[in-house]
C-alpha positions in Angstrom: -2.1 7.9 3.5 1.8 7.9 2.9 1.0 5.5 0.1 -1.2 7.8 -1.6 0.2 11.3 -1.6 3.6 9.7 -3.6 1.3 8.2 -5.8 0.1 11.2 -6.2 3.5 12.9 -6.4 5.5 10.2 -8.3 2.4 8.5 -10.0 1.0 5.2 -9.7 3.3 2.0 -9.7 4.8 0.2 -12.8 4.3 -3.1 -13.0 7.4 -4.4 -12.1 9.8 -5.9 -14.7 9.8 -9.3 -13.0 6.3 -9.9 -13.4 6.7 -8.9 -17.3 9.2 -11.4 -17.7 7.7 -13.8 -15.7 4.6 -13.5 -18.2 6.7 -13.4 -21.1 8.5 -16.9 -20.2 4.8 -18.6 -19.5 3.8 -17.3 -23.3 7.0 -18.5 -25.1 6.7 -21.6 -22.9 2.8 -22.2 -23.7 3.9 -21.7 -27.7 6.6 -23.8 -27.6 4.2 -26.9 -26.1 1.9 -26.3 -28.6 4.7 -26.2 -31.2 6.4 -29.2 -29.7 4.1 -31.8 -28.8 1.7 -34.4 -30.8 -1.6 -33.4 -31.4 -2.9 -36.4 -30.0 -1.2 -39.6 -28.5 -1.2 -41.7 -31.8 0.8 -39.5 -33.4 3.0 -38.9 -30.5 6.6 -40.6 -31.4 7.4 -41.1 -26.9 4.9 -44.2 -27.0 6.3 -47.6 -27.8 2.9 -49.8 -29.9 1.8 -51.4 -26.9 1.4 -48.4 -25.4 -0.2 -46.3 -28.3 -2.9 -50.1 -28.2 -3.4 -49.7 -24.7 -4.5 -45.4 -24.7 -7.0 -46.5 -27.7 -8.4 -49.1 -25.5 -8.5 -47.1 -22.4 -10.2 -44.1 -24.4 -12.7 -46.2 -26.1 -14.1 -47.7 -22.9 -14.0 -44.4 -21.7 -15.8 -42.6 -24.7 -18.7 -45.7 -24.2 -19.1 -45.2 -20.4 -19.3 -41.1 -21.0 -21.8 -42.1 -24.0 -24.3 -44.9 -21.3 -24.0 -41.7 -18.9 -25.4 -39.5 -21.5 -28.6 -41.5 -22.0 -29.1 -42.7 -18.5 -31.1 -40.2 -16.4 -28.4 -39.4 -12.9 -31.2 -39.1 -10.8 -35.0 -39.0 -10.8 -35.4 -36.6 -8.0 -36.4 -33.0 -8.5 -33.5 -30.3 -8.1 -35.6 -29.2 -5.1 -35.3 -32.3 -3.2 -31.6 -32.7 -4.1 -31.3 -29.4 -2.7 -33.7 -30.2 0.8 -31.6 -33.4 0.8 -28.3 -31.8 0.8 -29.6 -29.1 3.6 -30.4 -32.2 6.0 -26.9 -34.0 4.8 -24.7 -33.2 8.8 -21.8 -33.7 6.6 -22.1 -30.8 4.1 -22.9 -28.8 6.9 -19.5 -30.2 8.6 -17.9 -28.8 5.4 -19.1 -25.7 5.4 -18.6 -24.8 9.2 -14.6 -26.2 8.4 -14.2 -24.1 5.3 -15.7 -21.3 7.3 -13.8 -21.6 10.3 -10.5 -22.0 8.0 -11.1 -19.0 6.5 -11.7 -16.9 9.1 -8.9 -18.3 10.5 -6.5 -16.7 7.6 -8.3 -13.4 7.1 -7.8 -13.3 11.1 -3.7 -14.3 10.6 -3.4 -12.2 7.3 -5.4 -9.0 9.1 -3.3 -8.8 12.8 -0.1 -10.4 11.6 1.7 -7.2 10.5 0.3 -5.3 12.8 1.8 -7.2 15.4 5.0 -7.5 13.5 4.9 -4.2 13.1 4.7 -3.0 16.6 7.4 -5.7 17.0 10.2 -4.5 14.5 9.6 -0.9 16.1 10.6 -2.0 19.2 7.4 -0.7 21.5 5.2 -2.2 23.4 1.8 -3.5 23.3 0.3 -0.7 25.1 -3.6 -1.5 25.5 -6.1 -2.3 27.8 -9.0 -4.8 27.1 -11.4 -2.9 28.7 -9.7 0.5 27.5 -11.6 3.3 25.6 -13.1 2.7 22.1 -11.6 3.5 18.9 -12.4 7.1 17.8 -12.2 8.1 13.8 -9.2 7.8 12.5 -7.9 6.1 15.8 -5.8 3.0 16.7 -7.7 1.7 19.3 -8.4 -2.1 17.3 -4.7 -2.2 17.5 -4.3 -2.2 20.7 -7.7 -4.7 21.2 -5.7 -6.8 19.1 -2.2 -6.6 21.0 -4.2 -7.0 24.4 -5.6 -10.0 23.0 -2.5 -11.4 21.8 -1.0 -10.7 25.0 -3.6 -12.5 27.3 -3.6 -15.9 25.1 0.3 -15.5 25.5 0.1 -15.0 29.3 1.5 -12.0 29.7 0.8 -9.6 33.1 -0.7 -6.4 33.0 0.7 -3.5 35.3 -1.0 -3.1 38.0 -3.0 -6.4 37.5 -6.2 -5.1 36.3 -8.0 -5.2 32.9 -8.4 -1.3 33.4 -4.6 -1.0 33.0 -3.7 0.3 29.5 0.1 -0.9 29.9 1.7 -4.3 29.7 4.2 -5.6 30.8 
């Protein structure tokens, strides 16, 4: 809310002049590449004849292999049973349960991290309960889920040793 009202006091942010220079050097550097280098590798001045023989080669196999792939079908199955045989394929699904898990992973660390550095640098506690009341409107009361949570996987001992207790120790 602090953020908002001096917006709308002092107005929105400028972008910062860092991030103008910063975009001005990638620009000047893109032009200058384009100035600077050979349009393609025969005319390029760096490459000694061998070389120059060897990237004509190498590109003409490759323009012949791009060509056979061309006219070859890839696959005679229907894009339905590509897509039934990717569903039954354990290793796609392995994939997707590690990308998903890695993800909620960092929206997990990027979410609670200030907030616990936060409390942290202020120098309080983490005062909360895990069974304490819930969040109302407006309230903080996922903060302190989250700090009670943090403090049980890091051992730490509530006053009074229940999980009732909304201070720890």
């Amino acid at each position: 809310m602090e953020d908002i009202q001096a917006w709308k006091t002092y107005g929105a942010p400028k972008p910062s002049s860092g991030c103008l220079l910063w975009c001005a050097v990638s620009a000047v550097a893109g032009i200058a590449m384009l100035l600077v280098l050979p349009r393609d590798f025969q005319s390029a001045t760096f490459f000694s004849a061998a070389d120059k023989a060897w990237l004509t080669q190498a590109h003409a196999t490759s323009k012949k292999q791009q060509q056979s792939l061309d006219t070859e079908p890839v696959c005679s199955l229907r894009p339905c049973s590509l897509l039934k045989e990717a569903a039954r394929n354990h290793k796609i699904w392995l994939c997707g349960l590690t990308a998903m898990l890695k993800n909620a992973a960092l929206v997990g660390i990027l979410f609670w991290a200030p907030i616990i550095v936060n409390s942290i640098l202020k120098g309080g506690s983490i005062d909360m309960a895990a069974g304490g009341k819930m969040p109302t409107a407006g309230g903080h009361g996922h903060r302190r889920l989250a700090a009670a949570a943090v403090a049980a996987a890091a051992g730490v001992k509530q006053k009074g040793g229940n999980s009732s207790s909304s201070a720890v120790e």
